[in-house]
N, C-alpha and C positions, 0 to 999 in steps of 0.2 A: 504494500500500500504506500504511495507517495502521496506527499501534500499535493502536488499538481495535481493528481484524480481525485482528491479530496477537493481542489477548489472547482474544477471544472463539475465533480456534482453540485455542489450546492448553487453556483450559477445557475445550472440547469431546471433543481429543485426550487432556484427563485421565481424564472421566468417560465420555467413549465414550457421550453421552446427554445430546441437544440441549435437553431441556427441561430435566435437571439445572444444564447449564453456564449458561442462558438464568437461571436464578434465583439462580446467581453471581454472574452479572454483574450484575441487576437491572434487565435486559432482556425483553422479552418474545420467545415462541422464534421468531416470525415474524422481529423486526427481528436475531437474531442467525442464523437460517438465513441471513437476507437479505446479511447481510454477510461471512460465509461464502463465499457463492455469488459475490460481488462480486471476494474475494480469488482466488479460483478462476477466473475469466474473465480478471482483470486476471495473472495468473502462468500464464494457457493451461492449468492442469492440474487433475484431479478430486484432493478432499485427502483427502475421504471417500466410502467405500463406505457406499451407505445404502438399507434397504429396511424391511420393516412389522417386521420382527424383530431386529436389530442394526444396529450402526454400527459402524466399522473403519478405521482409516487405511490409504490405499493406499501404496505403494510413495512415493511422492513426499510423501502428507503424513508419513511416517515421516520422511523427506530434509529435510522442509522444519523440525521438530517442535524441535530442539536449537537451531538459529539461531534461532528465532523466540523460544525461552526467552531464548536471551544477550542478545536485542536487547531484550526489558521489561526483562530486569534492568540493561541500560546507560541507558538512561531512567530507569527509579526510581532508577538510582543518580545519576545527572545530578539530577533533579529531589530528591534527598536533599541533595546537595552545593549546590544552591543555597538551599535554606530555610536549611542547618547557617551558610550564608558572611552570611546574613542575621540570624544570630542570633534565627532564630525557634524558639523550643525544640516546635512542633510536631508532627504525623505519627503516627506508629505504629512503637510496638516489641515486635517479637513477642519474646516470650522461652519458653523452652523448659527445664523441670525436670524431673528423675525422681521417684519418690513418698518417697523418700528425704529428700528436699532441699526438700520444698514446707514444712515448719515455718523452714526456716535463712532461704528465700528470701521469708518474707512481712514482717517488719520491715522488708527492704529496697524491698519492694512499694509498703506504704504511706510509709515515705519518699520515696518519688521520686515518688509520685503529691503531696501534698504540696508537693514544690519544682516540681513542672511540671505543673500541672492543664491544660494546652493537648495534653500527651502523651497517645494513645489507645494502654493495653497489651492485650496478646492474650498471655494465659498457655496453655500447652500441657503437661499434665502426661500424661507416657504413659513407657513403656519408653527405654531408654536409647538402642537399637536402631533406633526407630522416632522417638526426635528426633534420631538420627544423618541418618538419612535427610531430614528435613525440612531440618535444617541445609544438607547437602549440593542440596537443591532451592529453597536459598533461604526457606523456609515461616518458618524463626526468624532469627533474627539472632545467637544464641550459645545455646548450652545448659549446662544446670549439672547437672552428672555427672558421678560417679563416672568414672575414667581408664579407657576400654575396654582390653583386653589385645589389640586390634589395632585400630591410628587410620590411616584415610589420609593421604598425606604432604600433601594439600590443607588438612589440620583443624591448626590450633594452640592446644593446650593447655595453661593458664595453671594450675597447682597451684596455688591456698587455704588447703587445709590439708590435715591427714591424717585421717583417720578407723578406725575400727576394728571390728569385727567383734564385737557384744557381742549378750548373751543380754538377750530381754528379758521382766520379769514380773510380775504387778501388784504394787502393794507391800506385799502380805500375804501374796505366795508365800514359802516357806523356803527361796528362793534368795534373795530381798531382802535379805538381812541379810549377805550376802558381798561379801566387797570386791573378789574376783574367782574363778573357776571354772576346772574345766581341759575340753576339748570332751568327755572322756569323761562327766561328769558330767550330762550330756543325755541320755543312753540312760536315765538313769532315769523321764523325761515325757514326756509324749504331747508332740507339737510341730505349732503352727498354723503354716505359712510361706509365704512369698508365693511367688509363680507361677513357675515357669520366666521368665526374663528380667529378674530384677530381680537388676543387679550381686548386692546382696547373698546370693542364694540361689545364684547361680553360685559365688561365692567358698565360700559354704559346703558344697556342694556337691565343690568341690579340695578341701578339706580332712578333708570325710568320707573322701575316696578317697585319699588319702595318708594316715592314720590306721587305714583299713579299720576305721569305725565302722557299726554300725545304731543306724540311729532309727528313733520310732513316729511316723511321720508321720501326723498323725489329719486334715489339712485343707489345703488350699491356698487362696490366694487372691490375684486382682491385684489388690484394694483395700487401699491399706496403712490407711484409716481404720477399715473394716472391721476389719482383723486386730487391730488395736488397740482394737478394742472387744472383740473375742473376750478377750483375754487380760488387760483388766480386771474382768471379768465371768468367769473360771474361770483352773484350775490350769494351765494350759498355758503352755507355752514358744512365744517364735517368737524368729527371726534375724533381725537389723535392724543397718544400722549404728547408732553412737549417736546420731547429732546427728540420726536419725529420731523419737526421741520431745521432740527441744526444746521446753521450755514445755509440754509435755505432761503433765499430771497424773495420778496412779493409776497408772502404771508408773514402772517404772529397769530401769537397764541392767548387767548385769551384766560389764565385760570378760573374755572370754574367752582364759583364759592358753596361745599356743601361738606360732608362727612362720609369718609369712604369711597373718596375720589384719588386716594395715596394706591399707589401699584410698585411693589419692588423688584428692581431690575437685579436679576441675577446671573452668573455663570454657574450655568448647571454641568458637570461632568460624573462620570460614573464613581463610585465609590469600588474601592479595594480592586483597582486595574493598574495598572503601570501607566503613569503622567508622563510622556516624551518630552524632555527638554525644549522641544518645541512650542509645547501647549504652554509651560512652565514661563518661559522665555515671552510669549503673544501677550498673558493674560497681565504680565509684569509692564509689558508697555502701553496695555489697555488699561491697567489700571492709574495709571501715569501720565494717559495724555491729557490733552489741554478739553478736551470734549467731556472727560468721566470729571475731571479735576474741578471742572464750572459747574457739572450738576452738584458735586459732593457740596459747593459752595452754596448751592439754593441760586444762580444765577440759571 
């Protein structure tokens, strides 16, 4: 049994679809059928059911599918621990942000690109939900997100700083010129807001419902760059934390005066895995730059 057949199933066991996993690896789907079939003769047992219309793991490659993950990830971890003991700042760090956090986390992007040009990053910007899950499958190595309102006891969450719940609108709306608003003050504008699953529409969302407010919800959207072009370009409201429009130009943000509008930004990473010098190294210049350093200030 080699790691190679071991990675080339569990690709397979991801995608359910030999010629997809074939071009993950960077294999062609002969030589990864072939090794497949190899693992399969050398363990006595069929992994997959397969015919002109699907693939499926059978009963044993289900059995086999969870060890096989632990054992790449003790390897790459093995093989992480010996570049780190080398001092060679090499490899790959995946990092994982929500659409909230991608203005906070790009300062600290190009600084670490910067001190470690030998480092290859893989940024992953999606739901919070959905880099929870990655984290949890190994796919990132930390995410930077807002504090879910249920974390498994596997995940350890490092708070940054706090964040808040503010209205935002370009700077010629007649809300611009306040220095802060109360949530009922919304019911008077149409409102662009992001999608179902962006912490922040969740929180706003409690809050409507302990209020027992309406809004005119005119649009939804899972592009925060998007919505933020809506609401430079018209009268509209949308809900964002703050440190969402950092550096951002043509909008501000209005705090939103009420209880239970605080949200803590945290780095989530897994508990009891091996930390690569690299993550080690990111989160020290994340924690350091001039964007984490102004919110820590309440600026």
């Amino acid at each position: 049994m080699e790691i190679r057949q071991l990675r080339y199933f569990v690709t397979t066991a991801e995608t359910l679809n030999f010629s997809e996993a074939a071009k993950r690896n960077y294999v062609t789907q002969s030589t990864l059928s072939q090794q497949i079939k190899q693992l399969e003769n050398e363990m006595n047992v069929q992994l997959f059911e397969r015919n002109n219309h699907y693939v499926s793991l059978t009963e044993a490659g289900m059995e086999l599918l969870p060890s096989a993950i632990e054992a790449i990830h003790a390897v790459d971890s093995c093989h992480q621990r010996i570049m780190d003991l080398q001092h060679f700042m090499t490899g790959t760090l995946n990092i994982g942000v929500t659409y909230s956090f991608s203005p906070i986390v790009m300062e600290s992007i190009f600084t670490f690109m910067e001190r470690f040009p030998k480092v290859k990053l893989n940024v992953y910007q999606k739901s919070v939900e959905e880099l929870m899950e990655m984290l949890h499958n190994r796919k990132v190595d930390f995410v930077l997100s807002f504090k879910p309102s249920i974390i498994s006891n596997d995940v350890e969450s490092q708070v940054i700083f706090d964040n808040h719940l503010s209205a935002i609108v370009n700077s010629n709306h007649p809300l611009a010129s306040k220095k802060s608003m109360e949530l009922s003050d919304l019911e008077r504008y149409d409102l662009a807001l992001p999608s179902h699953g962006f912490q922040s529409r969740n929180t706003f969302e409690e809050l409507q419902s302990q209020h027992k407010l309406k809004f005119r919800v005119r649009i939804e959207l899972n592009d925060a760059n998007i919505l933020l072009k809506i609401i430079r370009h018209s009268e509209m409201v949308t809900i964002l934390s703050e440190s969402s429009i950092h550096n951002i130009d043509g909008v501000k943000a209005i705090p939103i005066n009420c209880l239970n509008n605080k949200m803590e930004v945290c780095i989530h990473i897994l508990k009891n895995t091996y930390q690569k010098k690299s993550l080690t190294e990111f989160i020290n210049i994340l924690n350091n730059s001039n964007a984490v350093m102004l919110r820590k200030q309440g600026w």
